[in-house]
C-alpha positions in Angstrom: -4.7 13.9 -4.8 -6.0 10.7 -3.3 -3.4 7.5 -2.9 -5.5 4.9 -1.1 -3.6 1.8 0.7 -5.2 -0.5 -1.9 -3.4 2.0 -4.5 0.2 2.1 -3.1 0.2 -1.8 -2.5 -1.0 -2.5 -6.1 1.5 0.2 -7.6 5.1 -1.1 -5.2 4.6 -4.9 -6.6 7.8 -5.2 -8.3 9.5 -8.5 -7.6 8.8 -11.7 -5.4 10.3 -9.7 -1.9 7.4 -6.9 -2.0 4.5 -9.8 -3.3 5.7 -11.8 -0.2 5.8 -8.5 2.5 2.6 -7.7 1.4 1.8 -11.5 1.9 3.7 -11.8 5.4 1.7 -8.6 6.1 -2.1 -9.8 5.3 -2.6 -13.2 4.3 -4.9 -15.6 6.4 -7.9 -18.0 5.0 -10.6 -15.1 5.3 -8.1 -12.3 3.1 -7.3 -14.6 0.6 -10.1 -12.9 -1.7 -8.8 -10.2 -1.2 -5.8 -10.5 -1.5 -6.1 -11.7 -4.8 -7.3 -8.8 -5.3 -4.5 -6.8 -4.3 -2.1 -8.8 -6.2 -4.2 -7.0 -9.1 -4.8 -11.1 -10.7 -6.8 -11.2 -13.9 -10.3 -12.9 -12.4 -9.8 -16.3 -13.7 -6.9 -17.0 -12.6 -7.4 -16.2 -9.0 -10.4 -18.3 -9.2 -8.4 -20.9 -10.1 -6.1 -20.2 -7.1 -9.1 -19.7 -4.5 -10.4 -23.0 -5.4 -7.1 -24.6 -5.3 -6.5 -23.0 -2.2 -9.2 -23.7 -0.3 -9.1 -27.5 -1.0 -6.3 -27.7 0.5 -5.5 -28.4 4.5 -3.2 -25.4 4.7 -5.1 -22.7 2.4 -2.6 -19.9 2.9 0.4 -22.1 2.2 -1.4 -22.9 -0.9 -2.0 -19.4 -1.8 1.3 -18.5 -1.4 2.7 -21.2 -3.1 0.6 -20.2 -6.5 0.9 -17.0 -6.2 5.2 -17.3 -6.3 4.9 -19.4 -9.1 7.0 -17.7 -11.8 4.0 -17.2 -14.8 1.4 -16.1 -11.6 4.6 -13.9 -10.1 5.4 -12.4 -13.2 1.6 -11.5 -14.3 1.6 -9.6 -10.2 4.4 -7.7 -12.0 3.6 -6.9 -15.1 0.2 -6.0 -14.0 1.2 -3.8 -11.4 4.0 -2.3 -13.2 1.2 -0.9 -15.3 -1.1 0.0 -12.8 1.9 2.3 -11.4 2.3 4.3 -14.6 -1.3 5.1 -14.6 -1.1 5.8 -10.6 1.8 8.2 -11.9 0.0 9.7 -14.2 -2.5 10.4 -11.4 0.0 11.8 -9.5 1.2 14.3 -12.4 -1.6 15.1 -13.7 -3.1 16.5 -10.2 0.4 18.4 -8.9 2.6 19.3 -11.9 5.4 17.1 -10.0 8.7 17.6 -11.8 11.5 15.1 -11.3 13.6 16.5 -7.9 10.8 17.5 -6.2 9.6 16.8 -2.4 5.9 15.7 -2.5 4.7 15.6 1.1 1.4 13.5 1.8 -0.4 14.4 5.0 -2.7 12.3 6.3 -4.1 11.4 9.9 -1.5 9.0 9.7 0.4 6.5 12.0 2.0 4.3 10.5 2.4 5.7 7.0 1.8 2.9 5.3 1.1 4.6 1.6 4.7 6.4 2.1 6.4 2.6 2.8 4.5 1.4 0.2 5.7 4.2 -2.2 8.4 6.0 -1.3 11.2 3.5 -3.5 8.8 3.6 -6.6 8.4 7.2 -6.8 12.2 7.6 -6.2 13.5 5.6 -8.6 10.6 6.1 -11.3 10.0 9.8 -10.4 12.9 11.1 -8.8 11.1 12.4 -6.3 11.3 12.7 -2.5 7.7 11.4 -0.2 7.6 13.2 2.9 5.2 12.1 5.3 3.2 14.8 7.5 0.5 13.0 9.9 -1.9 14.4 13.0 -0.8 11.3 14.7 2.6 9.8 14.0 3.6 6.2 15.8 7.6 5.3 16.4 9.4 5.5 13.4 12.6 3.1 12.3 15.7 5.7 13.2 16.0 5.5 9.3 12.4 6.7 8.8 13.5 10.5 8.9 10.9 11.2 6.4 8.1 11.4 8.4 6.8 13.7 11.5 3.7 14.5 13.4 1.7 16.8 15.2 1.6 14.3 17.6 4.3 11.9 17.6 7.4 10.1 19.6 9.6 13.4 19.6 7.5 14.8 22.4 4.8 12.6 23.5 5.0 9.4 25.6 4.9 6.4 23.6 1.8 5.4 25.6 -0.2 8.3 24.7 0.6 7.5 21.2 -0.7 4.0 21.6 -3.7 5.0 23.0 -4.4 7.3 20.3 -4.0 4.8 17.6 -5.7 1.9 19.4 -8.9 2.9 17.6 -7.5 4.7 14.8 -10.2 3.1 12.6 -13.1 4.9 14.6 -11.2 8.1 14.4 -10.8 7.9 10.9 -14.2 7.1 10.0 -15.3 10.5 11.7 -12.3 12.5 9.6 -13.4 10.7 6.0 -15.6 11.9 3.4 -18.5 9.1 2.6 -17.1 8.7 -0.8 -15.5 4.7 -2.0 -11.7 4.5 -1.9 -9.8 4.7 -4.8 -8.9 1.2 -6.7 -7.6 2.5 -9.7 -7.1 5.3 -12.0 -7.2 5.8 -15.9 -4.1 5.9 -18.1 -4.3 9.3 -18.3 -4.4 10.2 -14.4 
């Protein structure tokens, strides 16, 4: 089973509050591409918003402000709404999950950023639990009981955690396979 980032942020777009957290999150003149991108926008239209965007003295105000217009919002929606069925689909079709269920992704981890992104979609489309299992797990809200790691803030110093995140990317690189990450997936899984 393989949820990328890209995945979990195009599949938990369901109203203006999670297009402006992923916005709040990301967005700054040289992401705008790609966040348009991310917002799952139909090629012409984000054109049309780029351009607009960049002609203006505050690009990412711009951006923003297209982007929570109400047809723009409402095609983010729509478009990721489907893009989650077939990312469910994806999800069903690879584990048999039944409604109830605890699906636990493991990961080298963090932050857990695919489990934020998704653990409200799959409960309240799925009814099932995300439980988050990572090598390396940085502090977690008090709420965030769903979560743990090998190596995390309920025995090691917060420092050592930092330093082993501080170049997380490099690490990950090594633990990867050299295969693209996933974008999307087809209706049937």
């Amino acid at each position: 089973l393989q949820i990328s980032r890209f995945t979990a942020n195009a599949a938990s777009l369901r109203g203006q509050a999670d297009v402006l957290r992923l916005l709040a999150g990301s967005l700054s003149e040289k992401s705008m591409d790609a966040l348009a991108r991310q917002l799952l926008l139909p090629p012409d239209m984000a054109e049309r918003i780029l351009t607009r965007a960049r002609a203006h003295s505050n690009p990412g105000e711009s951006f923003t402000r297209q982007v929570l217009q109400a047809d723009c919002l409402r095609t983010i929606v729509e478009r990721s709404a489907a893009f989650r069925q077939r990312l469910l689909a994806h999800v069903r079709a690879r584990t048999g999950l039944q409604p109830g269920e605890t699906l636990a992704l493991v990961d080298l981890g963090y932050s857990g950023t695919v489990q934020t992104r998704l653990t409200e979609v799959f409960r309240d489309e799925m009814d099932v639990t995300l439980h988050g299992l990572y090598l390396i797990a940085a502090r977690a809200l008090p709420e965030q009981t769903d979560r743990q790691g090998l190596i995390g803030p309920h025995w090691a110093d917060e420092r050592l955690v930092h330093t082993l995140t501080a170049y997380i990317g490099l690490f990950e690189m090594m633990c990867t396979q050299a295969e693209p990450s996933t974008v999307d997936y087809t209706e049937a899984g």
